[in-house]
C-alpha positions as CSV (number, residue, x, y, z in Angstrom):
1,X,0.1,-30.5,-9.0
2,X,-0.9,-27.8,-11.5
3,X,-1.1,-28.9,-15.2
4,X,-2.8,-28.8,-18.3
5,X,-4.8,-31.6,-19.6
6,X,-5.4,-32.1,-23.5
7,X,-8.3,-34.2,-25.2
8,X,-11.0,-36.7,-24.3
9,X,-11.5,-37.8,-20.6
10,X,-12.9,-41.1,-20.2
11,X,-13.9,-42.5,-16.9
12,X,-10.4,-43.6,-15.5
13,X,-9.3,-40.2,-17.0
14,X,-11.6,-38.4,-15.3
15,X,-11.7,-39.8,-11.8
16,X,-7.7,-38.7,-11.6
17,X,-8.2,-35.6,-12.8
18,X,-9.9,-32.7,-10.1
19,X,-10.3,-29.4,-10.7
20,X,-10.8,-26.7,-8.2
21,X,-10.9,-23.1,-8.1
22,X,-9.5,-20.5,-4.9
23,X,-8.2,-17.2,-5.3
24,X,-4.8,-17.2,-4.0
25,X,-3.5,-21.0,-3.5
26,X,-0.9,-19.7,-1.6
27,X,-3.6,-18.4,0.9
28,X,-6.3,-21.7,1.7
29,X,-8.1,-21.7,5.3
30,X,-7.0,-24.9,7.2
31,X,-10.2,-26.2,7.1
32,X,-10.7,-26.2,3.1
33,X,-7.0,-27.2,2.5
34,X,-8.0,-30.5,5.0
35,X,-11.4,-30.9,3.1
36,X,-9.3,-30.7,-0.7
37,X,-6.7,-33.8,1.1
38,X,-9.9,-36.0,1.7
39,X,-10.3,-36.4,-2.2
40,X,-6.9,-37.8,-3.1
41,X,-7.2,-39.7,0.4
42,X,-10.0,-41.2,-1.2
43,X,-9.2,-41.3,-4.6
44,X,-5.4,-41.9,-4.8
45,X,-4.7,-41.9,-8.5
46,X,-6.5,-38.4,-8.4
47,X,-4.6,-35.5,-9.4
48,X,-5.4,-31.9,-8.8
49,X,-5.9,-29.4,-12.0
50,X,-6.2,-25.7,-9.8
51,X,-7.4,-22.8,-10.8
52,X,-6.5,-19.5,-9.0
53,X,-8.1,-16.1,-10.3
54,X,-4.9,-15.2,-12.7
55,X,-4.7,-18.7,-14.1
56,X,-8.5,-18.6,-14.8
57,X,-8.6,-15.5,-16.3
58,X,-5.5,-16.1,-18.4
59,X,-7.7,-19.7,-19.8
60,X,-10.6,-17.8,-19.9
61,X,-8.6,-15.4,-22.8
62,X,-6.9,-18.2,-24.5
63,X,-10.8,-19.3,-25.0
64,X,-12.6,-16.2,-26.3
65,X,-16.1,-15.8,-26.6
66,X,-16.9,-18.1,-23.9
67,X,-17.5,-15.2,-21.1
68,X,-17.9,-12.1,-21.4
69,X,-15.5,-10.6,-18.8
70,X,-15.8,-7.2,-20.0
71,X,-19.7,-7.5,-19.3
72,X,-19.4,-8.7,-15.6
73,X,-16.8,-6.1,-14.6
74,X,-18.2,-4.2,-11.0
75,X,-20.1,-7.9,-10.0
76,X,-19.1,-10.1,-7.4
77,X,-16.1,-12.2,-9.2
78,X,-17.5,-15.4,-8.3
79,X,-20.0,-14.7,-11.3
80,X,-16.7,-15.1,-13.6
81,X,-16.0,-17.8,-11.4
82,X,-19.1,-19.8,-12.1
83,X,-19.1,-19.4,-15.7
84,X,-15.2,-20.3,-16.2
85,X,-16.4,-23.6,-14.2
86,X,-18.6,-24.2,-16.9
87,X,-16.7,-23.6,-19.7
88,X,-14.3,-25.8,-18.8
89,X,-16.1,-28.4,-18.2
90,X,-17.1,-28.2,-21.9
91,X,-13.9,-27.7,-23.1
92,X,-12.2,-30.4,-21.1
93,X,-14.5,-32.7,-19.3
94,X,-13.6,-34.2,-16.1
95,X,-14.8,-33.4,-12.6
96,X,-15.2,-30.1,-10.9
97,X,-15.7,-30.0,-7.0
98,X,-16.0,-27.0,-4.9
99,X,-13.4,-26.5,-1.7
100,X,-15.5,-27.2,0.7
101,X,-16.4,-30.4,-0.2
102,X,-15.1,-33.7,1.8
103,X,-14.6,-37.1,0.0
104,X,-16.0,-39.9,2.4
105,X,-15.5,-42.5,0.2
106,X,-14.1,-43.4,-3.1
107,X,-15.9,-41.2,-6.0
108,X,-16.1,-44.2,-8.7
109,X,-19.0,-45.1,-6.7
110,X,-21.3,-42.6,-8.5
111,X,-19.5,-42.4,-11.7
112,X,-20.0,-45.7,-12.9
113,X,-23.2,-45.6,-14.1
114,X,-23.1,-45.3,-17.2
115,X,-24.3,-41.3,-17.4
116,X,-22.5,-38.8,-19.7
117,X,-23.2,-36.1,-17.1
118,X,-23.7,-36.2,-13.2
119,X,-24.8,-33.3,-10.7
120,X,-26.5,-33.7,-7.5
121,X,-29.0,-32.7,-6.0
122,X,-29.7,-31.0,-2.7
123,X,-33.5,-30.9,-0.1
124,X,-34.7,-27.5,-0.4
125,X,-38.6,-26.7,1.0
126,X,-40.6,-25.7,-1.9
127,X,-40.0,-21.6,-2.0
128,X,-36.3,-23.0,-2.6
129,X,-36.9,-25.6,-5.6
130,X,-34.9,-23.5,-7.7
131,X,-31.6,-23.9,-5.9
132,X,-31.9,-28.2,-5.6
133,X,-29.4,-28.7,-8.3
134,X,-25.9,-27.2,-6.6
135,X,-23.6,-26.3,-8.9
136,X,-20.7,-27.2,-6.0
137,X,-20.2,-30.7,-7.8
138,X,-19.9,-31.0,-11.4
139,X,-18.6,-33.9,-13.4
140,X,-18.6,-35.1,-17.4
141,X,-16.3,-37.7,-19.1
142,X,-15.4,-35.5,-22.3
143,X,-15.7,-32.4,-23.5
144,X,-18.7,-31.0,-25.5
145,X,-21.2,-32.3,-23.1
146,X,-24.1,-29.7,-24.3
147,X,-25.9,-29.1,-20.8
148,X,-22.7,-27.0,-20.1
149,X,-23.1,-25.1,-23.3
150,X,-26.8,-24.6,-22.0
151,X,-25.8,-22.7,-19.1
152,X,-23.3,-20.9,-20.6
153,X,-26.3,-19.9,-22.8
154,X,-28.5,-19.2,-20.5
155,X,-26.4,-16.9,-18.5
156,X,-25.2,-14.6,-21.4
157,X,-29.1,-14.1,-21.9
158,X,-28.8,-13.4,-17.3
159,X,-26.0,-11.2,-16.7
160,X,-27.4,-8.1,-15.6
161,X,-29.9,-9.7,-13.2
162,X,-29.0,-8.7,-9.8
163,X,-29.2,-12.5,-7.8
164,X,-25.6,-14.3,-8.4
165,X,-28.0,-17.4,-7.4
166,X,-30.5,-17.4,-10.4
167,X,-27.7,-15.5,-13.3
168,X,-24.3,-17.7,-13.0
169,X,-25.1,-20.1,-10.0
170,X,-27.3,-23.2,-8.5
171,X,-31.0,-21.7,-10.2
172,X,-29.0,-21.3,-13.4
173,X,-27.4,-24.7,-13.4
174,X,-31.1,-26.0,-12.3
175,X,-32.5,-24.5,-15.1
176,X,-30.0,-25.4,-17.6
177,X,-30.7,-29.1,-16.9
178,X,-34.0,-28.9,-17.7
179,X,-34.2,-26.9,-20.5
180,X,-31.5,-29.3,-21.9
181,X,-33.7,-32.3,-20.9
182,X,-37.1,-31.0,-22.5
183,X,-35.0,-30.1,-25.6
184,X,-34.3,-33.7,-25.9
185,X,-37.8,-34.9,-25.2
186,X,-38.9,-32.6,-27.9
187,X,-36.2,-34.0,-30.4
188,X,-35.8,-30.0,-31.5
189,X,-32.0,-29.9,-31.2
190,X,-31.7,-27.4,-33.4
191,X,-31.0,-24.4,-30.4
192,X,-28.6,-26.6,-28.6
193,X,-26.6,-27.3,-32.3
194,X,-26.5,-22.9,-32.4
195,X,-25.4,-23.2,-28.9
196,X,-22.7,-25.9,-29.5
197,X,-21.7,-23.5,-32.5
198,X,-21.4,-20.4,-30.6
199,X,-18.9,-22.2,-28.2
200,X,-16.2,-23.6,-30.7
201,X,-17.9,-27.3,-30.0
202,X,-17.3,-29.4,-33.3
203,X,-18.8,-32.7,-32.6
204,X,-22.5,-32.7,-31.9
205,X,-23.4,-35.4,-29.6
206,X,-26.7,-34.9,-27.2
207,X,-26.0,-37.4,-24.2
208,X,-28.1,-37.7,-21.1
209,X,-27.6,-35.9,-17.6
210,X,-28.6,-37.2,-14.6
211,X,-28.8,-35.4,-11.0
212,X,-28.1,-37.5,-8.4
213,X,-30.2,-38.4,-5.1
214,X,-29.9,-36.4,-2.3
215,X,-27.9,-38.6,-0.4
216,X,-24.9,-39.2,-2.2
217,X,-23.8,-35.7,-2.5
218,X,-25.5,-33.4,-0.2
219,X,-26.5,-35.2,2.8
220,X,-26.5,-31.7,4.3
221,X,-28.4,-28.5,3.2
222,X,-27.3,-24.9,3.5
223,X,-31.3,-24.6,4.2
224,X,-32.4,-27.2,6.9
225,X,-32.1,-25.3,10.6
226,X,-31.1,-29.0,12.0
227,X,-28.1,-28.5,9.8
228,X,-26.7,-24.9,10.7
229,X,-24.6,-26.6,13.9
230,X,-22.9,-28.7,12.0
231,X,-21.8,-25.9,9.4
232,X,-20.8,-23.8,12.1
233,X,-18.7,-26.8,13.3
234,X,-16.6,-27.3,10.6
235,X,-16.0,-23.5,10.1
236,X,-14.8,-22.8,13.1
237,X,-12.4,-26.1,12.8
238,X,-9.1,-26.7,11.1
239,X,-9.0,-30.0,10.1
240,X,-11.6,-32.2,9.0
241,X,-11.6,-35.6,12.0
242,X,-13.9,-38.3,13.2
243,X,-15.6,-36.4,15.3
244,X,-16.4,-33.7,13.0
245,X,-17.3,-36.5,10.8
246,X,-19.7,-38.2,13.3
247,X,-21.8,-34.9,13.1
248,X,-22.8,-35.5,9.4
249,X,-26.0,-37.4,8.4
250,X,-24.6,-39.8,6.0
251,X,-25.7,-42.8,4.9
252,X,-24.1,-45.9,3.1
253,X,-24.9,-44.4,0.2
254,X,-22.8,-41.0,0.3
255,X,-19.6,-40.5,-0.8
256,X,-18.7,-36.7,-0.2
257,X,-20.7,-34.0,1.5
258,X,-20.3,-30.0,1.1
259,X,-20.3,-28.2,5.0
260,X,-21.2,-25.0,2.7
261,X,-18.3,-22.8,3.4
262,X,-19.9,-19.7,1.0
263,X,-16.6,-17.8,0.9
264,X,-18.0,-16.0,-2.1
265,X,-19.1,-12.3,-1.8
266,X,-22.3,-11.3,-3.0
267,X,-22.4,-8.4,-5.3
């Protein structure tokens, strides 16, 4: 169901509202059309906002001066990609998830807690640190969260560097979280108020942000050799069943996993 949403999005809101981005919806590998089913499976009030690469680019002009297009023309498109992500999430709220992602159980179990914006996080060895925050899982209850507006920021000052990882993606969201967080340690909100500015934001609010454990979200990492057979599994598969299931390392405590697809093409 393709629609557009208008206004605040409060919990309930926000838990039936999903948005997700591919580049031709009329063209979805089996395995990631079986992986988008397992979130309404889950979550049965959810509905799906989607965004292909016409519709995004159309929002993306109806809501100038959030990206610079124009600037990122000759990069991989997922950099566009990225940053739309991002700007909608501060213009609408509500949760973003990437395709391959799989819903094990129902996603209220991580959003009630009280948090006005949740990412996970993701085991990394140490020369990876920078990419622990994913940016494959996304989620706020209203607009004008300002850690968005951060990384919106923080990639316009980024856009010619020539890693996708560190200028629109996981390093950028990672860094974008903290900066936000020592921002309001320091009580200095006087960069973020320019930010919110810039971006059409009218009500200034600083909430919190939290990054969720390691288990809930990301049970498996892109960078853990242990972990490689069971991407390769669910690549070569199309459908998502109990077997492929049994080959996660889940705990009670997870309620979706990513098998990291990476359908994006690097510049």
């Amino acid at each position: 169901m393709i629609f557009d949403r208008r206004g605040g999005c409060g919990l309930e809101d926000s838990t039936a509202v999903l948005m997700q981005t591919w580049k031709d919806w009329a063209d979805v590998p089996p395995i990631l059309a079986s992986a988008q089913s397992t979130w309404v499976e889950q979550n049965p009030s959810m509905q799906l906002d989607l965004y292909d690469d016409d519709r995004m680019l159309a929002w993306l002009a109806d809501h100038p001066g959030m990206v610079d297009v124009d600037a990122l023309r000759g990069k991989s498109f997922i950099r566009v990609v990225d940053l739309f992500r991002y700007a909608y999430l501060l213009v609408e709220g509500g949760m973003y998830v990437d395709m391959d992602f799989v819903a094990v159980r129902p996603i209220d179990r991580v959003l009630d807690r009280g948090a006005s914006a949740l990412l996970g996080s993701v085991a990394m060895p140490p020369e990876l640190s920078s990419h622990s925050v994913p940016n494959a899982w996304m989620w706020s209850p209203e607009p004008g969260h300002p850690v968005w507006a951060v990384a919106l920021g923080l990639a316009s000052e980024r856009i010619g560097h020539h890693s996708i990882e560190f200028a629109t993606g996981p390093e950028l969201i990672r860094d974008a979280v903290n900066i936000y967080r020592r921002m309001l340690a320091s009580g200095d909100m006087m960069p973020i108020e320019r930010l919110l500015q810039r971006y059409g934001v009218d009500e200034r609010r600083f909430p919190d942000v939290e990054v969720l454990p390691v288990s809930q979200l990301y049970p498996v990492s892109w960078s853990d050799p242990d972990h490689q057979s069971i991407r390769a599994a669910f690549r070569a598969a199309d459908r998502i069943d109990a077997d492929l299931l049994a080959t996660v390392p889940m705990t009670k405590d997870t309620v979706a996993f990513t098998f990291w697809y990476n359908s994006w093409d690097r510049d």
